[in-house]
N, CA and C of each residue as an Amber inpcrd file, in Angstrom:
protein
   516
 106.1210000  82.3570000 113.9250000 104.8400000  82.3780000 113.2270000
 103.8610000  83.2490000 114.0140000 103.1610000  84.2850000 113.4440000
 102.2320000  84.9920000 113.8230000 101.1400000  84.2810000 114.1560000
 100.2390000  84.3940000 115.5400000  99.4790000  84.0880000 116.2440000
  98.0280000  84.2590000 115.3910000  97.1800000  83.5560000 115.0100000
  95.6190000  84.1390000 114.4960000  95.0640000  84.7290000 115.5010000
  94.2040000  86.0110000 115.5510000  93.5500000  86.4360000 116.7820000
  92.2670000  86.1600000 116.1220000  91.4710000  85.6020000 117.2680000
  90.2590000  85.3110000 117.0110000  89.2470000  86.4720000 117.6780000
  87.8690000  86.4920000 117.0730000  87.1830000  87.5600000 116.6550000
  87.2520000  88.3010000 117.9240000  87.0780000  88.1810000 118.9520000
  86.4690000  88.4930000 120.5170000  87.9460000  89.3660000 120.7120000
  89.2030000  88.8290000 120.2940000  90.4120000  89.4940000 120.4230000
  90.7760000  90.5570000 119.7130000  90.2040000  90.4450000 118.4990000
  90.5780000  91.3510000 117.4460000  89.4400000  92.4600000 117.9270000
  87.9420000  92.3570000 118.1530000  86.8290000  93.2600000 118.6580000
  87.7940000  94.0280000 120.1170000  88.2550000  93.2880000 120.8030000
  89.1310000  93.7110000 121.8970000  90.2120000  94.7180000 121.9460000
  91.2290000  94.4450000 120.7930000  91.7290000  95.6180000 120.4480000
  91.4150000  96.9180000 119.6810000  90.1870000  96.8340000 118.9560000
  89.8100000  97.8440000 118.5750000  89.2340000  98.5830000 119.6430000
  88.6120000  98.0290000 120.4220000  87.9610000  98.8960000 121.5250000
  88.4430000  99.6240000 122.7520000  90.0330000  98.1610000 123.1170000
  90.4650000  98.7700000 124.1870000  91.9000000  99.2260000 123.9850000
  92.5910000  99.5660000 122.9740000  93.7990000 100.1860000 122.7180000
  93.6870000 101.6210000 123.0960000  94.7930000 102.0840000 123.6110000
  94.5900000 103.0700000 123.7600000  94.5660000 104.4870000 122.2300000
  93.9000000 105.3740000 121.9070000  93.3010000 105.8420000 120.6410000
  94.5890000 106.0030000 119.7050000  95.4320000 106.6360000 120.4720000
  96.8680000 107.5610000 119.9190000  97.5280000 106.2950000 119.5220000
  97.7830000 105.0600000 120.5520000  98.2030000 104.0690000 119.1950000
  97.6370000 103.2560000 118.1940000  96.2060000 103.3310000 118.3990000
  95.2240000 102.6750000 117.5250000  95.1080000 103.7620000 115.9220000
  95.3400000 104.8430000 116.2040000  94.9840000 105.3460000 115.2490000
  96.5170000 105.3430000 114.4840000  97.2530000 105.7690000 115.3080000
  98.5710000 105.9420000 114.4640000  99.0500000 104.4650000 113.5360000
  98.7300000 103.1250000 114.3960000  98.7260000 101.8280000 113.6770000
  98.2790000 101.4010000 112.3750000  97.1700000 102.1230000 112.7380000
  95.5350000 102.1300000 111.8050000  96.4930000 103.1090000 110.0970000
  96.9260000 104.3060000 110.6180000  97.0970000 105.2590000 109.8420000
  98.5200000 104.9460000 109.0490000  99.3480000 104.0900000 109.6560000
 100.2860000 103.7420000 108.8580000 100.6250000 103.5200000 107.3280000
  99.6880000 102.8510000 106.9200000  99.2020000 101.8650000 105.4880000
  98.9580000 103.2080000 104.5910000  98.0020000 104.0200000 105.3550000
  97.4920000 104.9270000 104.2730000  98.8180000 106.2790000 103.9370000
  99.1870000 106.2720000 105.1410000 100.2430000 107.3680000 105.0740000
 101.1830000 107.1980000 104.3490000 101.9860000 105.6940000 104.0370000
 102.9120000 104.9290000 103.0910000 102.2600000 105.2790000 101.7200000
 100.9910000 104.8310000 101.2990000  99.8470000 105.2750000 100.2760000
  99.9460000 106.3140000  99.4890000 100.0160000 107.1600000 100.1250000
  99.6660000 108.4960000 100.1650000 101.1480000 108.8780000  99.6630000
 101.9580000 108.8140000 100.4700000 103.5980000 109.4660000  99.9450000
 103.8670000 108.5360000  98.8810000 103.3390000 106.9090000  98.8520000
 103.9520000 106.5280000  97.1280000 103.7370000 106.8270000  96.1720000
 101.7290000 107.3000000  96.3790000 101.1210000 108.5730000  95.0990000
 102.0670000 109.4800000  94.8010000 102.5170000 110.3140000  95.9780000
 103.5970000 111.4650000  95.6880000 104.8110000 111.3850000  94.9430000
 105.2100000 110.2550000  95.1730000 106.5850000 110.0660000  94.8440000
 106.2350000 109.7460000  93.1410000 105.6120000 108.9790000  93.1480000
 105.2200000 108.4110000  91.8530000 104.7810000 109.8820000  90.8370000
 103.9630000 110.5740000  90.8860000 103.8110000 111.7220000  90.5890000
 104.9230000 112.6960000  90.2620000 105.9640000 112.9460000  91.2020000
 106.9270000 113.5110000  91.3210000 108.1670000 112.7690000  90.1630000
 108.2160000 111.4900000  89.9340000 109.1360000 110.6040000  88.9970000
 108.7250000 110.7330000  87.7060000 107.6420000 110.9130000  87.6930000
 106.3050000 110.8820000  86.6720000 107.0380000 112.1490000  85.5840000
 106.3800000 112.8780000  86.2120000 107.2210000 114.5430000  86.2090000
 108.4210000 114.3930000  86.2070000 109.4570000 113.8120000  86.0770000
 110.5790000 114.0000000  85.7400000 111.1750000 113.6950000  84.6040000
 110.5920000 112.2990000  84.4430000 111.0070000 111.4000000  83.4510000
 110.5840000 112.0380000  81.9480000 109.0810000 112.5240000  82.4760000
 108.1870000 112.9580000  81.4240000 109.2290000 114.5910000  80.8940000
 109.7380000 115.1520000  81.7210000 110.0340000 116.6630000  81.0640000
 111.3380000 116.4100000  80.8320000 111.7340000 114.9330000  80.5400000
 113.3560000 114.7110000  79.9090000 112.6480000 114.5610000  78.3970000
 111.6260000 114.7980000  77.9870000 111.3070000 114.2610000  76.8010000
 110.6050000 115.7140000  76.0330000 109.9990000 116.6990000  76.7020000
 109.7070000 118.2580000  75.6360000 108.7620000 118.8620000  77.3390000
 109.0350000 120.2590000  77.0020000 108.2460000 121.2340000  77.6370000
 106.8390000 120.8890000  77.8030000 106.4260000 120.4410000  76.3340000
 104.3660000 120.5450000  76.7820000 104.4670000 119.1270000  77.1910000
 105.6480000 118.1490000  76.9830000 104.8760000 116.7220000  77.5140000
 105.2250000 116.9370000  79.4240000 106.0610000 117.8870000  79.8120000
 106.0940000 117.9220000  81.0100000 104.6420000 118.9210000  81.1870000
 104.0670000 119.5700000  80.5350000 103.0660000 120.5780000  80.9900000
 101.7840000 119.6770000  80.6480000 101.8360000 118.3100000  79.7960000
 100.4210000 118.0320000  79.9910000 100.5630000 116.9450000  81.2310000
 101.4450000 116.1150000  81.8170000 101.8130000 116.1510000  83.2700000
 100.7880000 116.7550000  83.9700000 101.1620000 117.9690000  84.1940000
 100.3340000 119.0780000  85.4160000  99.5210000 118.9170000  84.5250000
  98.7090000 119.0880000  83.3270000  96.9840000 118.7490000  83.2850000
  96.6310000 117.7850000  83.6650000  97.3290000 117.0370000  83.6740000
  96.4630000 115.4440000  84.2430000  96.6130000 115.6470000  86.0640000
  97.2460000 116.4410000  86.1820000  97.1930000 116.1560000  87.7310000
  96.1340000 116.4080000  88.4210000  94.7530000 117.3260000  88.2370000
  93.6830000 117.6470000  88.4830000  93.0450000 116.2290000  88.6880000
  93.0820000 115.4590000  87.7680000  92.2190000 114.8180000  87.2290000
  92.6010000 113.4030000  87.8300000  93.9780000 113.0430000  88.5880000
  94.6310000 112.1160000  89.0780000  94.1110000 112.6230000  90.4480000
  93.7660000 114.1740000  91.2760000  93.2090000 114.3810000  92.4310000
  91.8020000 114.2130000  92.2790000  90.9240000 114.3460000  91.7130000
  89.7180000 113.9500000  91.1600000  89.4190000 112.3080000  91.8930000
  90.2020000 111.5000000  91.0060000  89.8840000 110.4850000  91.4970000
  90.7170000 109.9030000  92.8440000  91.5270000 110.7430000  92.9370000
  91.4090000 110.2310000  94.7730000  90.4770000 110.7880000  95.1410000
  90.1390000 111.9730000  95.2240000  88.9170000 112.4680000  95.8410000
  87.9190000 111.4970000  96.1490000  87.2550000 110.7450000  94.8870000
  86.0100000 109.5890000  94.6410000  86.5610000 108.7030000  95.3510000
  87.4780000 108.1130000  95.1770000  88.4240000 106.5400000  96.2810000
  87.9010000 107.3230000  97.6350000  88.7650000 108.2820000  98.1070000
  88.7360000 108.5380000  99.2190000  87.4420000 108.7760000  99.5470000
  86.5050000 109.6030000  99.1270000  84.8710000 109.7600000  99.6500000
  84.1330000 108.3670000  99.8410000  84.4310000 107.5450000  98.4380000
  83.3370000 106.0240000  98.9630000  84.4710000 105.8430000  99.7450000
  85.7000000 105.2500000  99.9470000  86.6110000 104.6950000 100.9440000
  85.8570000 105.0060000 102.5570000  86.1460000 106.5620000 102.8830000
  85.5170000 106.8060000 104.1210000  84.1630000 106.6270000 104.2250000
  83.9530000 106.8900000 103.4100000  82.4250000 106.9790000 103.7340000
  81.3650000 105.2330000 104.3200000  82.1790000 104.4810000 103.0400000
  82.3240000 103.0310000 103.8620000  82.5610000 102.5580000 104.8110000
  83.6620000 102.8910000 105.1630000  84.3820000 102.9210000 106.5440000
  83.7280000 103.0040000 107.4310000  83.2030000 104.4970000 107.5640000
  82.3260000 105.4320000 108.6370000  81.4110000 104.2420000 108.9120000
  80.4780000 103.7900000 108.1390000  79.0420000 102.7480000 108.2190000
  80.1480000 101.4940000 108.8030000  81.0500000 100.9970000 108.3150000
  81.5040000  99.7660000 108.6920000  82.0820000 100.1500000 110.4500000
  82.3640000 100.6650000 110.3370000  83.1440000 101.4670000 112.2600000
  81.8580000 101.1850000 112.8000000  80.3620000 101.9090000 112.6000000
  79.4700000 101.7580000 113.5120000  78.9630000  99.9600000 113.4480000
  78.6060000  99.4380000 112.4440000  78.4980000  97.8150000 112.3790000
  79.7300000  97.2560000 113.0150000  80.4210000  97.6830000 113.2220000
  81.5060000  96.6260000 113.8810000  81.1140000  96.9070000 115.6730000
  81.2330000  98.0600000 115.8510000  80.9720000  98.7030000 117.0130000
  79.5510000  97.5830000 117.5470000  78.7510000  97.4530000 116.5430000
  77.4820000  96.5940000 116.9100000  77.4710000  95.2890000 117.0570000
  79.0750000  94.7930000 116.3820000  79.0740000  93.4210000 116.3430000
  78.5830000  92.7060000 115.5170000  78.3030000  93.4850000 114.2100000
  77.6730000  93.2160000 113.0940000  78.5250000  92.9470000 111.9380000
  79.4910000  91.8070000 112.1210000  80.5810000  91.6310000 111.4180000
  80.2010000  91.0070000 110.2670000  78.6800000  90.5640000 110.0650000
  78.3640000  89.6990000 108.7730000  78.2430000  90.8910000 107.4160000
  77.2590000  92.2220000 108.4870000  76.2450000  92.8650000 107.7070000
  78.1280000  93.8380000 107.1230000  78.7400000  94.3290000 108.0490000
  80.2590000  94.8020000 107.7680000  80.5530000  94.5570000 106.7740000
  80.7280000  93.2760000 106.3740000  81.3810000  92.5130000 104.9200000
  80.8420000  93.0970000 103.6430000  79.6470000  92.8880000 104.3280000
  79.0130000  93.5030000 102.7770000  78.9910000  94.8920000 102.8100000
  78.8310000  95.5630000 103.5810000  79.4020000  97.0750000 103.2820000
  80.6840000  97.1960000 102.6420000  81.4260000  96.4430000 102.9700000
  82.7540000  96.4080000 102.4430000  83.1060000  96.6480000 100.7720000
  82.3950000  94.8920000 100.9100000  82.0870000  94.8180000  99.5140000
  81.2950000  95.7220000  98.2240000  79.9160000  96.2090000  98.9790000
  79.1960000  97.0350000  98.4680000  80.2150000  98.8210000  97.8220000
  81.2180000  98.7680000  99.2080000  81.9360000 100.2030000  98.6170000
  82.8690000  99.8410000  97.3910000  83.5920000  98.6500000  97.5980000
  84.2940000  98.3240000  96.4150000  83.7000000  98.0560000  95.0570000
  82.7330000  97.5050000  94.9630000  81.7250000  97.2430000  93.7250000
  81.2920000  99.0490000  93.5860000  80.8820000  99.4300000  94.5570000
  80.5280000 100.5730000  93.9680000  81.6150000 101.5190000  93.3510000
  82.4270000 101.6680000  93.9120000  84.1230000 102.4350000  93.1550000
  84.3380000 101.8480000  92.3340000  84.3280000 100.3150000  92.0460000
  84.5840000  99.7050000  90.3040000  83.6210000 100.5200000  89.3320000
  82.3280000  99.9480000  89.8690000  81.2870000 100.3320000  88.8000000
  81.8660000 102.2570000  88.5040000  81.6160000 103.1620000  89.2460000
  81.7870000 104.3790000  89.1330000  83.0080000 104.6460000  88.4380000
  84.2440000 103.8120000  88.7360000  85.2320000 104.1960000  88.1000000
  85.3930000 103.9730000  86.4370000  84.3720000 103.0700000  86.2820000
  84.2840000 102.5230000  84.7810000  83.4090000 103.5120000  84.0750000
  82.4030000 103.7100000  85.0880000  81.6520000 105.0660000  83.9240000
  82.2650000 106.4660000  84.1280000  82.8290000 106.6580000  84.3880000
  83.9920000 107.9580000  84.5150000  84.7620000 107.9880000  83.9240000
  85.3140000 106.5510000  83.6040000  86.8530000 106.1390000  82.6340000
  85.6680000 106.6130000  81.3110000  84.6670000 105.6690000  80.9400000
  84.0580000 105.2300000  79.3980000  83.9290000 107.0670000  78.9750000
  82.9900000 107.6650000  79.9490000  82.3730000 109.0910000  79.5250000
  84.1770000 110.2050000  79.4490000  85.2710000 109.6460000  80.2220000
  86.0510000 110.5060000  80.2790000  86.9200000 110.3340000  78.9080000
  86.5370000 109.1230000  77.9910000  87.5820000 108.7080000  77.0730000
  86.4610000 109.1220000  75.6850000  85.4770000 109.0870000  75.9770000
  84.2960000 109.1530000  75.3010000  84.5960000 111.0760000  74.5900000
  84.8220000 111.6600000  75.8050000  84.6870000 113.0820000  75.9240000
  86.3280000 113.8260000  75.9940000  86.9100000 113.0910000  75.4460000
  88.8140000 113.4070000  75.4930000  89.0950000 114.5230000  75.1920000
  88.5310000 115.1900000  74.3000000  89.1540000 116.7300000  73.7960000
  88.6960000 117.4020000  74.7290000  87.3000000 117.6030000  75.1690000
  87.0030000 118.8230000  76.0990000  87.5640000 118.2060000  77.1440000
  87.3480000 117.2960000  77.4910000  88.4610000 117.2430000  79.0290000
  89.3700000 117.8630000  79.1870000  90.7080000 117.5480000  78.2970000
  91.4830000 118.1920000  78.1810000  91.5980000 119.5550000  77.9830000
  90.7690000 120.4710000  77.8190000  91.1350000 121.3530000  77.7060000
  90.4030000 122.4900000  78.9360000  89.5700000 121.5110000  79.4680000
  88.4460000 121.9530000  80.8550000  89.6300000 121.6420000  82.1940000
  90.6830000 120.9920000  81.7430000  91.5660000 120.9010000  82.7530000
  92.8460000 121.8510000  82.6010000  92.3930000 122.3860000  81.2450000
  93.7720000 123.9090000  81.4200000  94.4200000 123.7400000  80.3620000
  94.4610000 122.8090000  79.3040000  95.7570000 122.4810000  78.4910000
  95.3580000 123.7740000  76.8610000  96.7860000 123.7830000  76.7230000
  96.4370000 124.7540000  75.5740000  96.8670000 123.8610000  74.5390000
  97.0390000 124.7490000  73.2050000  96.6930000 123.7290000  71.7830000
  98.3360000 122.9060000  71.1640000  99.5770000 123.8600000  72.4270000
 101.1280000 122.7390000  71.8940000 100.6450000 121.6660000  73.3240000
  99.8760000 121.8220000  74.6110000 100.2540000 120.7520000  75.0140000
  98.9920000 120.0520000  74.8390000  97.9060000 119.7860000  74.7520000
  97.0890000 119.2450000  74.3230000  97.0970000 117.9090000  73.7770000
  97.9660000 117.6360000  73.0320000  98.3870000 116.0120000  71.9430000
  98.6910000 115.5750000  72.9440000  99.4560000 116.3190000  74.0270000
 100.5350000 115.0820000  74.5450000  99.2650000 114.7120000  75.9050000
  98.9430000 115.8910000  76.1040000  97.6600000 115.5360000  77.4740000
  96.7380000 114.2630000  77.0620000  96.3710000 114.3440000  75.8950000
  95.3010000 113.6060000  75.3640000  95.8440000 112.2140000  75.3230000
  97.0600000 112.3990000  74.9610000  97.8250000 110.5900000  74.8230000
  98.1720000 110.4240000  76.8030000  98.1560000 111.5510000  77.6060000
  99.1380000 110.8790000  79.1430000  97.1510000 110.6530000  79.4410000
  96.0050000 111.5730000  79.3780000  94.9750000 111.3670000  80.2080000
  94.5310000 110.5440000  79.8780000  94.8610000 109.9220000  78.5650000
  94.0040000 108.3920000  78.3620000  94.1620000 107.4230000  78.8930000
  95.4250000 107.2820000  79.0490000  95.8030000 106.0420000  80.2750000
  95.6080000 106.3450000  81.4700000  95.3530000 107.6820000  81.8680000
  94.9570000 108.1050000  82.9570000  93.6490000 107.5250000  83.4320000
  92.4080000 107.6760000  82.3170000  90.8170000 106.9380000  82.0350000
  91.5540000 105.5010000  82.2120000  92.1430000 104.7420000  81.4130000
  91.9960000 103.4490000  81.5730000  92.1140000 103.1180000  82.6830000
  93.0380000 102.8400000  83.3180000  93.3400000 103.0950000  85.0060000
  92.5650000 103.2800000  85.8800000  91.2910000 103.9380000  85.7370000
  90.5140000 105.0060000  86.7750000  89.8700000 104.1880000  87.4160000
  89.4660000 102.7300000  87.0850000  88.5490000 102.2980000  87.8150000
  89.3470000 101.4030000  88.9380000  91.0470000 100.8750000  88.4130000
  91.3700000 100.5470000  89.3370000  91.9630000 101.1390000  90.3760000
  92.3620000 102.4660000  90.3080000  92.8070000 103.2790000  90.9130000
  91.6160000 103.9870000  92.1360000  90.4280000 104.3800000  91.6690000
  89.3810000 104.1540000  92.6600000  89.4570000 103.2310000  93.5990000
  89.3270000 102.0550000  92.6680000  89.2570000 100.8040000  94.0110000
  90.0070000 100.3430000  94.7500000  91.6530000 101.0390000  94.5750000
  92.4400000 100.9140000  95.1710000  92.4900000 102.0440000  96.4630000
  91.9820000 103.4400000  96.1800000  92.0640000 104.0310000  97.2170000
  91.0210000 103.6760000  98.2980000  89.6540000 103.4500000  97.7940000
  89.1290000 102.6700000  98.9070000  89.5100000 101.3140000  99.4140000
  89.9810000 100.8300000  98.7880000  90.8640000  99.5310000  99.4420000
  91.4660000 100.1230000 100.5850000  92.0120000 101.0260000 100.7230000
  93.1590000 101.5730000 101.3250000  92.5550000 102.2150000 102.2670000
  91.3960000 103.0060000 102.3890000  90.9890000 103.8350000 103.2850000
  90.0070000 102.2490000 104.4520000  89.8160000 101.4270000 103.2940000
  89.0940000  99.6500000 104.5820000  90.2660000  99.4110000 105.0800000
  91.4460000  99.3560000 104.3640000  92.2560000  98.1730000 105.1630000
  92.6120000  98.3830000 106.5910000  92.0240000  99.5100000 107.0890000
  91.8530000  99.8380000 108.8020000  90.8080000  98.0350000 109.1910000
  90.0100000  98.3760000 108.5020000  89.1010000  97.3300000 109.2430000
  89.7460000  95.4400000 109.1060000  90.4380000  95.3520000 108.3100000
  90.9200000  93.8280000 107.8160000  91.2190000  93.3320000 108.9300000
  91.6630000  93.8300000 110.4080000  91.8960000  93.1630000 111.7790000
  90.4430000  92.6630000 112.1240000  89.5540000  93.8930000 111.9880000
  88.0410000  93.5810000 112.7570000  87.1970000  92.1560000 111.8070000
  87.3650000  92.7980000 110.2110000  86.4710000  91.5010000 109.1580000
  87.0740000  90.3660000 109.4500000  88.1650000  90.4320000 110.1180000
  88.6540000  88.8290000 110.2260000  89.5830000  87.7350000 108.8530000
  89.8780000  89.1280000 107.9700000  90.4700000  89.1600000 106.5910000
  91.7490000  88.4760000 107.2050000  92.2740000  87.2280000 106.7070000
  93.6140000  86.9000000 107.0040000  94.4670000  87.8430000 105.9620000
């Protein structure tokens, strides 16, 4: 059975590990993350161009738009982070939480008005992302589920860019 480290221990290893294994530890989660996006993408694309040429080509239109919103995950993700690293550093593990929280509420909320205006606005999307008029149908049917998705997919990449901190918040 794994040991609970209590706060003074957990503040302890963040501070006194040495960086190269703190970070590489730290970086694990996201790096797994990151290559299952890929892979998933890559299956995506396969499966999809066993079925016609433009449904594999509206694929690559949506892919802009699948980096898009990592982009947003990843910007509030770090950017949270960044503020939560210096509050922890301060010992400010209450005010931390709610930064936490505050980035995740904020990537829900954002991801929902991005999904509504992106489903709202379906034709020009699609076609502001490259698609021409045989692949277009099929873009419009893969980017919609793409919108539905968006808000949890946001909040999942900032999930992912905190879960460095879940040792320090004291998150079992």
């Amino acid at each position: 059975m794994k040991k609970v480290m209590t706060a003074d221990e957990k503040f302890k290893k963040m501070t006194e590990t040495p960086i190269n294994k703190l970070v590489l530890s730290l970086a694990v989660p996201t790096i797994i993350s990151m290559l299952t996006s890929s892979i998933y993408n890559m299956a995506d694309t396969f499966f999809v161009s066993q079925i016609s040429t433009s449904a594999s080509g509206a694929v690559g239109v949506a892919f802009p738009l699948m980096m898009i919103i990592q982009a947003i995950g990843f910007t509030l993700g770090m950017g949270s982070g960044n503020y939560i690293s210096r509050l922890l550093g301060q010992k400010d593990r209450e005010y931390s939480s709610k930064v936490l929280a505050t980035g995740f509420f904020t990537a829900l909320i954002v991801g929902v008005i991005l999904a509504i205006i992106g489903i709202l606005l379906l034709d020009p999307l699609v076609y502001m992302l490259g698609a021409t008029e045989t692949i277009a149908p099929y873009a419009k049917d893969y980017i919609q589920y793409i919108l539905l998705g968006m808000p949890f997919m946001i909040t999942s990449f900032v999930l992912m860019e905190l879960f460095v901190f879940k040792e320090a918040l004291f998150i079992p």
